[in-house]
BAPA-103884 format. One record per residue: residue number from 1; chain; x, y, z of N, C-alpha, C, CB in turn. Coordinates in nm, 4 decimals, decimal comma, m for minus. Atoms other than C-alpha are relative to their C-alpha. Glycine has a CB too. Layout:
[NUM "A" [X Y Z] [X Y Z] [X Y Z] [X Y Z]]
...
end
This chain:
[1 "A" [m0,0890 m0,0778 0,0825] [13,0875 21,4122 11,3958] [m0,0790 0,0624 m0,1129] [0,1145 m0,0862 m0,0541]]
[2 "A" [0,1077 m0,0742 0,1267] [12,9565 21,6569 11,1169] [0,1449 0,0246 m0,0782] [m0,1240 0,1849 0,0485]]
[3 "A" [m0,0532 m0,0194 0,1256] [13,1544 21,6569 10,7838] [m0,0328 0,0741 m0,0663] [0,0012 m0,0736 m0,0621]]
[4 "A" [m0,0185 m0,0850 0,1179] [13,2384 21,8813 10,5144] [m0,2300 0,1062 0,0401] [0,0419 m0,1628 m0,2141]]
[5 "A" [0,1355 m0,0500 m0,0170] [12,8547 22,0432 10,6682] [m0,0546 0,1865 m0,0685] [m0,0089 m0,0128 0,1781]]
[6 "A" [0,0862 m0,1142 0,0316] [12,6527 22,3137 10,4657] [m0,1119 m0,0026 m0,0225] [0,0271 0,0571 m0,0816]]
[7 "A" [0,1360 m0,0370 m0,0165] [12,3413 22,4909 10,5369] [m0,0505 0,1053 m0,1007] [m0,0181 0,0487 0,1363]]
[8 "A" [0,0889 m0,0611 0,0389] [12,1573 22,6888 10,2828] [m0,1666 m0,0094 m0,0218] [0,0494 0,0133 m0,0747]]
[9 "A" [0,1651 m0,0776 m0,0167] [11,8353 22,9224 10,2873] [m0,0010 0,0452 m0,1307] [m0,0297 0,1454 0,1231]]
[10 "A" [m0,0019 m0,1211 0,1248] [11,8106 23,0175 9,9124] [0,1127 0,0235 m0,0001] [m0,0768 0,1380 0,0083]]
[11 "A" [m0,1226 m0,0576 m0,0103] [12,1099 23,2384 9,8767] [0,0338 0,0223 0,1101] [0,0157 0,0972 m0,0581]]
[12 "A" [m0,0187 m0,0365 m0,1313] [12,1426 23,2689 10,2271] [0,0752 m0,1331 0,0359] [m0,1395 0,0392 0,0857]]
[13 "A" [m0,0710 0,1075 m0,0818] [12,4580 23,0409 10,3746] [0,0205 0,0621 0,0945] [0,1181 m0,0654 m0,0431]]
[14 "A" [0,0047 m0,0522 m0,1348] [12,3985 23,0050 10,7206] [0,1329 m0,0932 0,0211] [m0,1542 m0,0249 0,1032]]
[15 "A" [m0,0696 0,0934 m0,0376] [12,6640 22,7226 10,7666] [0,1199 m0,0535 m0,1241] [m0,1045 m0,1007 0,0448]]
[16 "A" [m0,0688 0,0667 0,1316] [12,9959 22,6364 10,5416] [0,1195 m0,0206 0,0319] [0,0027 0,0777 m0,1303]]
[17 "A" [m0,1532 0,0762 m0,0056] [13,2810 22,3952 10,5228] [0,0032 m0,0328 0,1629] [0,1565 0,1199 m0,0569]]
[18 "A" [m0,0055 0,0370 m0,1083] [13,1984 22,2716 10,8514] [0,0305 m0,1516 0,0997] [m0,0876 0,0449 0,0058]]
[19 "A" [0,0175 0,1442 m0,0438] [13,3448 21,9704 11,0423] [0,0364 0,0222 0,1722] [0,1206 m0,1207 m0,0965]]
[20 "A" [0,0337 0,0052 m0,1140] [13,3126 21,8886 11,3754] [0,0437 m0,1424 0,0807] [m0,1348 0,0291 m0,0082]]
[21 "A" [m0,0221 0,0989 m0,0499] [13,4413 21,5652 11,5689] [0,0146 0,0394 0,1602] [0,1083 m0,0611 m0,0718]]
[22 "A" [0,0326 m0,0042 m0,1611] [13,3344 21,5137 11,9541] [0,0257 m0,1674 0,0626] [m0,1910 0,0570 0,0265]]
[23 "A" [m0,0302 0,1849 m0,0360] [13,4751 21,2373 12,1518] [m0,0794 0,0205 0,1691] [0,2464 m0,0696 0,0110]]
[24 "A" [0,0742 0,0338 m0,1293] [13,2723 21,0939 12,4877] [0,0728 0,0930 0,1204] [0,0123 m0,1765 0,0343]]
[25 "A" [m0,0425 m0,1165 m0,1217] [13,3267 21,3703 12,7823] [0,0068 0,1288 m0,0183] [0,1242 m0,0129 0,0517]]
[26 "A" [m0,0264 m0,0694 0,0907] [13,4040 21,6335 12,5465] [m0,0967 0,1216 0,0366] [m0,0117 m0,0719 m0,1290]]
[27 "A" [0,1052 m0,0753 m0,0045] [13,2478 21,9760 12,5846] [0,0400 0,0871 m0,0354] [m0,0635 0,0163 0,0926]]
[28 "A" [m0,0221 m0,1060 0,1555] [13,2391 22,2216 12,2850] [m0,1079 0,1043 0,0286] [m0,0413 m0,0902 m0,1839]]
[29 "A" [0,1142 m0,0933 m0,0273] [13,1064 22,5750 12,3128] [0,0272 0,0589 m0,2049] [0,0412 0,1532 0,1803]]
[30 "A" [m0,1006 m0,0485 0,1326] [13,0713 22,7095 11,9417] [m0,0842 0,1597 0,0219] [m0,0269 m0,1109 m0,2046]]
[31 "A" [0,0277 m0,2115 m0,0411] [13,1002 23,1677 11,9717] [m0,0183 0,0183 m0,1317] [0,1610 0,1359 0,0749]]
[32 "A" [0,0358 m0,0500 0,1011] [13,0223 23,3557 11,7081] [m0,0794 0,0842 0,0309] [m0,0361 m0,0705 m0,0797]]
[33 "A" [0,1046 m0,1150 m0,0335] [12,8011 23,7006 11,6612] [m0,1293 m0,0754 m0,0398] [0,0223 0,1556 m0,0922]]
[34 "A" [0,1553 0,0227 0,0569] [12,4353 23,6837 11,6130] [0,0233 m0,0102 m0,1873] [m0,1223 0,1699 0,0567]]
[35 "A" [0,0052 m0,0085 0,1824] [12,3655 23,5612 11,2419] [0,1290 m0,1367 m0,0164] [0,0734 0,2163 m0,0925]]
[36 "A" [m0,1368 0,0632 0,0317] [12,7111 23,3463 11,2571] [m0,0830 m0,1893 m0,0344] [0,1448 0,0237 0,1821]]
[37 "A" [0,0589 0,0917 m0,0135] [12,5020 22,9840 11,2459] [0,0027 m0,1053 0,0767] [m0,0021 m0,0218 m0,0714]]
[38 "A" [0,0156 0,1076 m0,1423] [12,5404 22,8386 11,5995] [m0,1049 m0,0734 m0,0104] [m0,0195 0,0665 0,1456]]
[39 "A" [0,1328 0,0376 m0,0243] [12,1606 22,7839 11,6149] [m0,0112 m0,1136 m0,1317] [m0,1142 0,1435 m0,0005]]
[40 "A" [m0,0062 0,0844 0,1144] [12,1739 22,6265 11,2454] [0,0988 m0,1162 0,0262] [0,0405 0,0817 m0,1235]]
[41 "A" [m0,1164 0,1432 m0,0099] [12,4521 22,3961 11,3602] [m0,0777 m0,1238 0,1016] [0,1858 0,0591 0,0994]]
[42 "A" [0,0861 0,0938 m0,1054] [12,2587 22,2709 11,6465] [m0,0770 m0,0707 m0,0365] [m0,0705 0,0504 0,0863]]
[43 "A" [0,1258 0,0732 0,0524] [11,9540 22,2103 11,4794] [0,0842 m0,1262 m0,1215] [m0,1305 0,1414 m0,0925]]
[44 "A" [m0,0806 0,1568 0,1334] [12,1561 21,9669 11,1886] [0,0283 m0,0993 0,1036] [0,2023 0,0353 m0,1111]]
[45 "A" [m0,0760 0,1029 m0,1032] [12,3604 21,8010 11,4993] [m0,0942 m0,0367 0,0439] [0,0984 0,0375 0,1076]]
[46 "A" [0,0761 0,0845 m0,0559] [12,0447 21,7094 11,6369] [m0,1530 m0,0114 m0,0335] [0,0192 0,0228 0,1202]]
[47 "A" [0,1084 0,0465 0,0574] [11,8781 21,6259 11,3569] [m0,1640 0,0049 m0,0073] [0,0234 m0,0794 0,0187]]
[48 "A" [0,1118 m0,0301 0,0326] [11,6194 21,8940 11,3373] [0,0167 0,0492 m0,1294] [m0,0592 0,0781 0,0864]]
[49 "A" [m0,0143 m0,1080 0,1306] [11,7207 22,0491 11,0112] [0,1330 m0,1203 m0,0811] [0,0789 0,2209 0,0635]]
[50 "A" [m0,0759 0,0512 0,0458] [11,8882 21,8556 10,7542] [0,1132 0,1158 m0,0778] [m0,0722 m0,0960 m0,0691]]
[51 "A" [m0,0231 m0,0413 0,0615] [12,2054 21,9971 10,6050] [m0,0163 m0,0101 m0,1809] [0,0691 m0,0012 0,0604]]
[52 "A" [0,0480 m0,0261 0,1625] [12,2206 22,1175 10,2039] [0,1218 m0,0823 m0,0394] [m0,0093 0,1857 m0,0754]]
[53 "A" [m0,1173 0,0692 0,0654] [12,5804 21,8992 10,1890] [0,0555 m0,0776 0,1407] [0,1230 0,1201 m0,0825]]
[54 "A" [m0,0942 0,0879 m0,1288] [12,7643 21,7040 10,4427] [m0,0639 m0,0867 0,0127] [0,0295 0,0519 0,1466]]
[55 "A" [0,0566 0,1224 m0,0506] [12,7127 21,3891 10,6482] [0,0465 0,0336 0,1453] [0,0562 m0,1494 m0,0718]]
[56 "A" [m0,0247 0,0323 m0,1485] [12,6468 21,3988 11,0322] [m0,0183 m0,1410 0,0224] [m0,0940 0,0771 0,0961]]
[57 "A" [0,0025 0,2014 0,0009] [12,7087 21,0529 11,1917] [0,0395 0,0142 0,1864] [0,1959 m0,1246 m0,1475]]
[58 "A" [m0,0244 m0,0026 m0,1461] [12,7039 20,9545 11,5437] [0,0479 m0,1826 0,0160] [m0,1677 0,0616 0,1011]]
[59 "A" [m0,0692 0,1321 m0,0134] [12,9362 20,6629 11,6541] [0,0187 m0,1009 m0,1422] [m0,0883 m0,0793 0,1107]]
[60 "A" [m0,0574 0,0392 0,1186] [13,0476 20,6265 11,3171] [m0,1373 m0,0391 m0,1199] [0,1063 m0,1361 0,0419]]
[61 "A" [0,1371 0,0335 0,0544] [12,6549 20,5642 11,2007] [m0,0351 0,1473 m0,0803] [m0,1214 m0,0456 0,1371]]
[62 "A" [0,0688 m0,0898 0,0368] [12,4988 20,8059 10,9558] [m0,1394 0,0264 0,0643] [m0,0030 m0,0190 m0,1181]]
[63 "A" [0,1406 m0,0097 m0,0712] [12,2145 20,9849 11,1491] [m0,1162 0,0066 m0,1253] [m0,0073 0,1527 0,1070]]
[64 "A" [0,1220 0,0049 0,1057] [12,0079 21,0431 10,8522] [m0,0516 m0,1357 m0,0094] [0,0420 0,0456 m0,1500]]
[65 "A" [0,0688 0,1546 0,0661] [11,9372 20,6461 10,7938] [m0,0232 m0,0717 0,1857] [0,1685 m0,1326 m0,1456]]
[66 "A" [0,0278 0,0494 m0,1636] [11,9185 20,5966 11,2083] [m0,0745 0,1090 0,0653] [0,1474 m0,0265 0,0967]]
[67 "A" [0,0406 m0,0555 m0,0877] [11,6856 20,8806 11,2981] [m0,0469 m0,0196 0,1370] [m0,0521 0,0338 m0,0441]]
[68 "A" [0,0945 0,0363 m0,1588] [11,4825 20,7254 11,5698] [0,0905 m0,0293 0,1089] [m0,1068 m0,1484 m0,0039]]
[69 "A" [m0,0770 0,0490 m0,1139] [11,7327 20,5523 11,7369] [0,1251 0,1114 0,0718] [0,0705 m0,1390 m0,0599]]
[70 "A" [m0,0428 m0,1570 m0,0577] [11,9620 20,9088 11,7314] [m0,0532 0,0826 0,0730] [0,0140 0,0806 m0,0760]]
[71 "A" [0,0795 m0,1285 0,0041] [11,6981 21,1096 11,8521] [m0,0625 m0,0714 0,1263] [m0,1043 0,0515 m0,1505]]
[72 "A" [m0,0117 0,0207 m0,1400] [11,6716 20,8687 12,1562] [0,0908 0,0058 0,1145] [m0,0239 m0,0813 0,0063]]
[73 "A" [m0,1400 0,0273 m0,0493] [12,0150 20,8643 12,2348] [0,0829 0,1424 0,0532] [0,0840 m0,0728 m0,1302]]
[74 "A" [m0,0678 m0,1045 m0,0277] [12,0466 21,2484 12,2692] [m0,1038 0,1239 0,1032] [0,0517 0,0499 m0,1523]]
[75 "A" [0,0771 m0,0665 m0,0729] [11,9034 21,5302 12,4990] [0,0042 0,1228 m0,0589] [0,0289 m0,0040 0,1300]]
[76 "A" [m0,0436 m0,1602 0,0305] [11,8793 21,8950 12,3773] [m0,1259 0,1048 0,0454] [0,0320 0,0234 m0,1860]]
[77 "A" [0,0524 m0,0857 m0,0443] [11,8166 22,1707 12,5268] [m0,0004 0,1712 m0,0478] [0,0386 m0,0291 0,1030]]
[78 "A" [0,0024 m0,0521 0,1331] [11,6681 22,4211 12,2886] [0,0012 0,1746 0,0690] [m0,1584 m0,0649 m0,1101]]
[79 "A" [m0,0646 m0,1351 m0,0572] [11,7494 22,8129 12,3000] [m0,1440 0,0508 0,0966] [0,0554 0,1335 m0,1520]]
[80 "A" [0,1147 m0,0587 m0,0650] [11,3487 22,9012 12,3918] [m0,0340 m0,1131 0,0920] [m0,1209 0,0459 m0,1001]]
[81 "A" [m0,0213 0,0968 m0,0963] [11,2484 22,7318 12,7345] [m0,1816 m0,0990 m0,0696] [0,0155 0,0919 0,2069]]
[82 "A" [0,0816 0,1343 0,0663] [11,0157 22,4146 12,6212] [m0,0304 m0,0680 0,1511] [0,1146 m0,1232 m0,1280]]
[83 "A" [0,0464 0,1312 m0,1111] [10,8234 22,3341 12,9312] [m0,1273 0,0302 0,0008] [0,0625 m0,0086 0,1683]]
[84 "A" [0,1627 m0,0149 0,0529] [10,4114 22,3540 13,0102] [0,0548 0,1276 0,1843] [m0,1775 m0,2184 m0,0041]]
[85 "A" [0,0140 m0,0775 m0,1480] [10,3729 22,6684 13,2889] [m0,0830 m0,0410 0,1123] [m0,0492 0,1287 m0,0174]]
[86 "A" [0,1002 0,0190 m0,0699] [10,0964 22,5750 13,4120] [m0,0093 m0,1193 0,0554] [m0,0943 0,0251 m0,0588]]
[87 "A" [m0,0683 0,1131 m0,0394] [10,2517 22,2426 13,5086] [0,0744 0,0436 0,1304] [0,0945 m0,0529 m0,1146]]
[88 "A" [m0,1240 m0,0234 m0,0772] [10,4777 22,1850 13,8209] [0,1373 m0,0297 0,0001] [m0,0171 m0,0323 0,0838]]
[89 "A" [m0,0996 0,0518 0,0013] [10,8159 22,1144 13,8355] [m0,0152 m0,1706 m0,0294] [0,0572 0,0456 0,1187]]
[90 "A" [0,0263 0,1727 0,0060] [10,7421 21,7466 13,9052] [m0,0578 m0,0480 m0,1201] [m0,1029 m0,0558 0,1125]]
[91 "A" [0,0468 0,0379 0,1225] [10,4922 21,7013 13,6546] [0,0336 0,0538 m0,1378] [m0,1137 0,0110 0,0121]]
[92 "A" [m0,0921 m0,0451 0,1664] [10,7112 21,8633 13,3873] [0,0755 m0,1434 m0,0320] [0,1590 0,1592 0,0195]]
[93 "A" [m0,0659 0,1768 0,0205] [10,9367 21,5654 13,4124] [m0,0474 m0,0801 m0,0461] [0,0251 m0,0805 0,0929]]
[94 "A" [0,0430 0,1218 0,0158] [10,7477 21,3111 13,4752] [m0,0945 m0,0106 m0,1480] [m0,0775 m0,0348 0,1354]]
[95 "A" [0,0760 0,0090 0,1838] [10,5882 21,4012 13,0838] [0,0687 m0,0085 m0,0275] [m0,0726 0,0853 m0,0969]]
[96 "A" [m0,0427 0,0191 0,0524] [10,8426 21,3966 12,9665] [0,0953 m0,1212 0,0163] [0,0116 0,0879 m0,0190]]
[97 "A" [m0,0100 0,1416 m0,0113] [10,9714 21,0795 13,0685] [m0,1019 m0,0904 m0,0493] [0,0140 m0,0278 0,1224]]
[98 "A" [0,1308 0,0756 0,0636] [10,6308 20,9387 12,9756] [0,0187 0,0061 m0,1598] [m0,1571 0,0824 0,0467]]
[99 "A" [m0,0255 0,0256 0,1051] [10,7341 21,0711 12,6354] [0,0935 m0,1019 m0,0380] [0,0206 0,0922 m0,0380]]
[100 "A" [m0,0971 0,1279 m0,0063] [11,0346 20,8312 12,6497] [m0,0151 m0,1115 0,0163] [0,0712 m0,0027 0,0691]]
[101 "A" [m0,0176 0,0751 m0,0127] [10,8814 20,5975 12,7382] [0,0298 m0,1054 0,1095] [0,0340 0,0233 m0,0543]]
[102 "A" [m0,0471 0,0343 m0,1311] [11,0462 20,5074 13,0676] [m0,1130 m0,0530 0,1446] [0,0762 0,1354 0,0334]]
[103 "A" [0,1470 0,0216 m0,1358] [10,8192 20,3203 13,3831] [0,0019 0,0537 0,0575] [m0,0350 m0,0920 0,0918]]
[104 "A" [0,0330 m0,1255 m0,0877] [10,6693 20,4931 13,5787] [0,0792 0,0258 0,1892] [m0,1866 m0,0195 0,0104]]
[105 "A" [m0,0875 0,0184 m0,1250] [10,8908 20,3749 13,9102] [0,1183 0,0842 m0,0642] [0,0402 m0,1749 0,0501]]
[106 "A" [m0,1507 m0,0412 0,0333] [11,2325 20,4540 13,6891] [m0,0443 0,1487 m0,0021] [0,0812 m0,0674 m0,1591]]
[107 "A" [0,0688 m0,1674 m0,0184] [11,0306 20,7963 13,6252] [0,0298 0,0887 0,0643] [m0,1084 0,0181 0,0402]]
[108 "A" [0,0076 m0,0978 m0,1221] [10,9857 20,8855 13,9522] [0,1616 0,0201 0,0995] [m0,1340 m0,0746 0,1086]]
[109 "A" [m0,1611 m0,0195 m0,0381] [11,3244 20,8083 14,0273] [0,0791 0,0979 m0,0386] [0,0749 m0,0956 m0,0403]]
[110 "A" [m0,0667 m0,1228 0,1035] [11,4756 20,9947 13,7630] [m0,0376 0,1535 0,0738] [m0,0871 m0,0072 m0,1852]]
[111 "A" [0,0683 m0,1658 m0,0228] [11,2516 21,3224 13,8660] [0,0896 0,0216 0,1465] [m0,2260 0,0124 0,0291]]
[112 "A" [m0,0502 m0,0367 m0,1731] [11,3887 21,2789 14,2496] [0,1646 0,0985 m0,0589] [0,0515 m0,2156 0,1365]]
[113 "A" [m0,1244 0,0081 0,0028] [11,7316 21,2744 14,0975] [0,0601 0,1248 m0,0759] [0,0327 m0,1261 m0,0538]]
[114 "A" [m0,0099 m0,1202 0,0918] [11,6994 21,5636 13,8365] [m0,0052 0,1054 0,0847] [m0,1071 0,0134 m0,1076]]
[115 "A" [m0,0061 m0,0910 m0,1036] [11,5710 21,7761 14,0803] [0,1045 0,0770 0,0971] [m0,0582 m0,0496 0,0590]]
[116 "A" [m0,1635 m0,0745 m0,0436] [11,8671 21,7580 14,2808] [0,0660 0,0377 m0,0742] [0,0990 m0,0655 0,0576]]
[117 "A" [m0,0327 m0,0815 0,0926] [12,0740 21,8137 14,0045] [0,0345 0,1134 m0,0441] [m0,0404 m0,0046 m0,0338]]
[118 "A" [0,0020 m0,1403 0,0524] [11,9420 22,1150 13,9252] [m0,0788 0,0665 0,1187] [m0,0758 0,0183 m0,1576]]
[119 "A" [0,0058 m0,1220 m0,1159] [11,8873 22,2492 14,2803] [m0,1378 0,0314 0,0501] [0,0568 0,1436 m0,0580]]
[120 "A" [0,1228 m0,0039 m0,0595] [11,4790 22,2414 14,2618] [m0,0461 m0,0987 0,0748] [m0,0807 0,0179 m0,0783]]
[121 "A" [0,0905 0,1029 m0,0700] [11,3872 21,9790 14,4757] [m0,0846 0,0488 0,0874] [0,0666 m0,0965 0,0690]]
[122 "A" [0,0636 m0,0606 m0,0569] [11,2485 22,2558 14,7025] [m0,1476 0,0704 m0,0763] [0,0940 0,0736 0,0476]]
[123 "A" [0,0923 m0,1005 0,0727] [11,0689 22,3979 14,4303] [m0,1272 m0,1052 m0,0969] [0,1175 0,1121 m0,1200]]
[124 "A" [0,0308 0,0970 0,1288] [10,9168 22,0567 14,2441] [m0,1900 0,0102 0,0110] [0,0838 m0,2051 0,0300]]
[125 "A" [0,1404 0,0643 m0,0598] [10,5512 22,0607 14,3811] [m0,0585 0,2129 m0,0570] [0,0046 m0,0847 0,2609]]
[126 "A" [0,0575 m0,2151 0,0754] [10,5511 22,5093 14,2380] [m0,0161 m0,0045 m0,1027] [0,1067 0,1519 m0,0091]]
[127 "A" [0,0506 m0,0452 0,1229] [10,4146 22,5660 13,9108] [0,0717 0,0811 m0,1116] [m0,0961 0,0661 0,0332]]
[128 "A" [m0,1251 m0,0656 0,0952] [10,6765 22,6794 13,6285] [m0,0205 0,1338 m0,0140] [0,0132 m0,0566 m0,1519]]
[129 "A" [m0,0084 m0,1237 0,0800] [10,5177 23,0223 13,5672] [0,0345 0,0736 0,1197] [m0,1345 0,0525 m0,0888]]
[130 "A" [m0,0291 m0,0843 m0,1256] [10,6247 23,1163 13,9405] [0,1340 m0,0132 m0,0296] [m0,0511 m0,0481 0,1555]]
[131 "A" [m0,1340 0,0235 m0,0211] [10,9803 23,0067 13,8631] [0,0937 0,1139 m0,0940] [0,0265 m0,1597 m0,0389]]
[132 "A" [m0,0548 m0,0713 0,0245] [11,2195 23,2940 13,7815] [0,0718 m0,0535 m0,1294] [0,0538 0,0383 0,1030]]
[133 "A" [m0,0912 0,0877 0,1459] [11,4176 23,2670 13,3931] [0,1072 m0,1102 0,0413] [0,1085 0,1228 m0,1014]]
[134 "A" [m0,0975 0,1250 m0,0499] [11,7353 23,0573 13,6052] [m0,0993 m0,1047 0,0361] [0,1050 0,0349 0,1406]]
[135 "A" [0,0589 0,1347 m0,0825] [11,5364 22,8164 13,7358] [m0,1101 m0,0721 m0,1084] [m0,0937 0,0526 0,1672]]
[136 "A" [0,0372 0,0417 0,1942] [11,3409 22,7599 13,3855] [0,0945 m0,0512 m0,0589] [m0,0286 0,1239 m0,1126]]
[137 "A" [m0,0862 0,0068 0,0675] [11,6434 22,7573 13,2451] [0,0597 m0,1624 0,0502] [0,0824 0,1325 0,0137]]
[138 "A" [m0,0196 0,0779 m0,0857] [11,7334 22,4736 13,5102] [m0,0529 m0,1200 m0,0123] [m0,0257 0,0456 0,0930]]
[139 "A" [0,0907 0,1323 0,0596] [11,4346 22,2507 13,4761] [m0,0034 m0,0145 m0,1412] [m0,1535 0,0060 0,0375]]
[140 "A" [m0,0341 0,0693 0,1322] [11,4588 22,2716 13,0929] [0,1519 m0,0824 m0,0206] [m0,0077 0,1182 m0,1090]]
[141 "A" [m0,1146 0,0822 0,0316] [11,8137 22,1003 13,1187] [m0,0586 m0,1492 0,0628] [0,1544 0,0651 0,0757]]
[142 "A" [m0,0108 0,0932 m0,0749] [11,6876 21,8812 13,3627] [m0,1138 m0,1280 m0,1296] [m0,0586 0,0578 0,1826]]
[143 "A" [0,0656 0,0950 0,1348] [11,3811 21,7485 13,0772] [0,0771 m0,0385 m0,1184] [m0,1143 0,0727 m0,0699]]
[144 "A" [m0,0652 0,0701 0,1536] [11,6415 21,6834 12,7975] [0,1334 m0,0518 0,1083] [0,0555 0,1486 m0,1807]]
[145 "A" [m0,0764 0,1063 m0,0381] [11,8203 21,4699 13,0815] [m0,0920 m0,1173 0,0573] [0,1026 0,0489 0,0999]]
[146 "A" [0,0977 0,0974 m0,0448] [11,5181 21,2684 13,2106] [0,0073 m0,1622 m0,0706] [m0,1418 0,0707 m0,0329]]
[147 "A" [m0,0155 0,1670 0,0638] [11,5936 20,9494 12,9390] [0,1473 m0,0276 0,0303] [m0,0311 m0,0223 m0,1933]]
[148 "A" [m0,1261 m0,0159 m0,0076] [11,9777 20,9844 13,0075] [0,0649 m0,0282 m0,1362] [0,0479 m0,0788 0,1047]]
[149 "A" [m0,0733 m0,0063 0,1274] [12,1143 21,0873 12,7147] [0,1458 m0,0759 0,0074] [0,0189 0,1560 m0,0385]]
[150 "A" [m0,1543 m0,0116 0,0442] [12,4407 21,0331 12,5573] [0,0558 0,0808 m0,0395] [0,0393 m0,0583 m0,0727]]
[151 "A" [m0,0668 m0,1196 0,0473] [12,5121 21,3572 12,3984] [m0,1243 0,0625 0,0312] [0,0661 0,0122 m0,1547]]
[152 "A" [0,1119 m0,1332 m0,0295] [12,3312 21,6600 12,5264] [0,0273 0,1342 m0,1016] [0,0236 0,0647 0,1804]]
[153 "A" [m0,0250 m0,1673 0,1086] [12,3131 21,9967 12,2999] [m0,0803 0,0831 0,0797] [m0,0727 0,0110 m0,1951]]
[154 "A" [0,0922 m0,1207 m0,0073] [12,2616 22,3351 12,4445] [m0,0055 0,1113 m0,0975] [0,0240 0,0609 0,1127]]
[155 "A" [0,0243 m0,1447 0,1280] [12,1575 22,6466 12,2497] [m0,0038 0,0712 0,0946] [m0,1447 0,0275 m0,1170]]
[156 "A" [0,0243 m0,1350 m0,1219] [12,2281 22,9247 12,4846] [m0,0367 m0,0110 0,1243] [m0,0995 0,0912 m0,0284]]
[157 "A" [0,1011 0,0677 m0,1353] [12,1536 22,7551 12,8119] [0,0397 0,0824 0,1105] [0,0297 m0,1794 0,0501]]
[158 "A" [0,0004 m0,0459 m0,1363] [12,3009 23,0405 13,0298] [m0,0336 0,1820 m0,0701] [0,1813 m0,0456 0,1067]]
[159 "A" [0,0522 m0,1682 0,0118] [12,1307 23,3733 12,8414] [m0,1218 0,0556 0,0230] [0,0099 0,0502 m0,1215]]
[160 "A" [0,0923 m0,1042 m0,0478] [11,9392 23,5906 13,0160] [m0,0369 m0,0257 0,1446] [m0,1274 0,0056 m0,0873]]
[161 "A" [0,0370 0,0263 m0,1121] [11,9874 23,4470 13,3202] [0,1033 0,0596 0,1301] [m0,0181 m0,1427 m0,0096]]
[162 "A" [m0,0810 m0,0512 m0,1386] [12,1049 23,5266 13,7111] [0,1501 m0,0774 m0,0147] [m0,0933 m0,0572 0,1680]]
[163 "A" [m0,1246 0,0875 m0,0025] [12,5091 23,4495 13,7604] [0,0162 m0,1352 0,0775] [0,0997 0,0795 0,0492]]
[164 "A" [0,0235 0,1107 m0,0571] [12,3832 23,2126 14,0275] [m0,0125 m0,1541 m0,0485] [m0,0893 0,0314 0,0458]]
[165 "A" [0,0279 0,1817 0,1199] [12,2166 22,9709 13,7601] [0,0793 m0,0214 m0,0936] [m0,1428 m0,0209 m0,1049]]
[166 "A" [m0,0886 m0,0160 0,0634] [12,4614 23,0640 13,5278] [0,0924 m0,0989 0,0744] [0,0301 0,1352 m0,0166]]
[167 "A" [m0,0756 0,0751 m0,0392] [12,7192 22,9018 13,7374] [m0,0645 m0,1328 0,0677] [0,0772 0,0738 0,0725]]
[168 "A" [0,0694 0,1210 m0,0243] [12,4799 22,6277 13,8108] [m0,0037 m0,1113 m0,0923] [m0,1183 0,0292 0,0214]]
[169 "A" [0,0370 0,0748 0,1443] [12,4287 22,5321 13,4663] [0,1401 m0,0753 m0,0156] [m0,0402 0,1194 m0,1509]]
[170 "A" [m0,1073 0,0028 0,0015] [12,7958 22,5511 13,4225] [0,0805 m0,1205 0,0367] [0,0192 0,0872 0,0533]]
[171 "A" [m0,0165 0,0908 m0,1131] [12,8670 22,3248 13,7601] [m0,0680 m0,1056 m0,0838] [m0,0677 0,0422 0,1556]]
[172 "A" [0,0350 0,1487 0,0109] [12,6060 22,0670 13,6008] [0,0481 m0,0391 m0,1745] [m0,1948 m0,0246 0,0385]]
[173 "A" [m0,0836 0,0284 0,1307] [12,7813 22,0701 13,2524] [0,1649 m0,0874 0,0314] [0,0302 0,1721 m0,0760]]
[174 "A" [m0,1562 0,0743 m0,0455] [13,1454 21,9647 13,4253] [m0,0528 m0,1640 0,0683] [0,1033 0,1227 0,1612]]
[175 "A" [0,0136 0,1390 m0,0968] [12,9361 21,7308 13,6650] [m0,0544 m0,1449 m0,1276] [m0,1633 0,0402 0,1566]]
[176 "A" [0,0257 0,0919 0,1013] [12,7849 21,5543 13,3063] [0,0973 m0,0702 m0,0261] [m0,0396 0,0470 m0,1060]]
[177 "A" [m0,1049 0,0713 0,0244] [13,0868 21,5084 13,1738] [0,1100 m0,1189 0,0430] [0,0349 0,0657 m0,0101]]
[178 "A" [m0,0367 0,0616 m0,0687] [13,2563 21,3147 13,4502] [m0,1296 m0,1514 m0,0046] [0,0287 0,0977 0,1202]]
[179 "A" [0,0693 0,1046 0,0026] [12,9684 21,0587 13,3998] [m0,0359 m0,0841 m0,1063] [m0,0835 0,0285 0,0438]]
end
């Protein structure tokens, strides 16, 4: 939940009078034009950017005094795609599971399972800079699900892409929720 939440830059309010409460299944899109502070909301909710007033809190916990343990507990998937190109599908994952932490059996599990998921299992062994923006777009959801979150955040996770992945993304946003 984010309370009474404001963001200032200097004189610049990107974010004001903002509250927010999300219950388990829950899936919140927030619209607004360019400039409106979607991106600024995100980054507070997941405790990359502190706000200038409020209190975010997850399961009734203030995140500010529980970073670490927040910041394991959530997946986000950020507006620019955050993977290595020159990597493959597979070994995108499996780093980032290694960042987590996770053994290397549960790992490889996980990667089988992501894959499907998100439709590359054909593609896991190809090299990211061959993979078209959907399918980027695809495997970056699939790395901010590799620890299994509890709350996922996207920032734009279906712009600039084919309607195909678009409704892919979509499909694996309903299929989260149910789990």
């Amino acid at each position: 939940e984010m309370i009474d939440i404001e963001k200032r830059y200097g004189q610049h309010e990107a974010v004001r009078d903002l509250n927010l409460y999300l219950e388990k299944g829950e899936s919140v899109g927030l619209l607004g034009p360019n400039g409106a502070g979607k991106s600024t909301t995100i980054e507070i909710l997941s405790s990359l950017a502190k706000p200038t007033s409020g209190v975010v809190r997850f399961k009734g916990k203030p995140v500010s005094q529980h970073l670490q343990s927040f910041r394991k507990r959530i997946g986000v998937v950020p507006q620019e795609i955050a993977l290595f190109p020159q990597l493959t599908a597979e070994e995108n994952l499996l780093f980032f599971g290694q960042i987590y932490n996770l053994a290397k059996k549960e790992v490889k599990k996980r990667v089988d399972e992501l894959l499907e998921l998100v439709g590359l299992t054909d593609r896991r062994k190809d090299k990211v800079k061959t993979f078209s923006g959907g399918m980027k777009r695809r495997l970056n959801t699939a790395a901010a699900l590799v620890h299994r979150p509890e709350f996922l955040l996207m920032d734009e996770p279906t712009v600039g892409i084919d309607p195909q992945s678009r409704r892919h993304i979509l499909d694996l946003v309903k299929t989260l929720q149910t789990n």
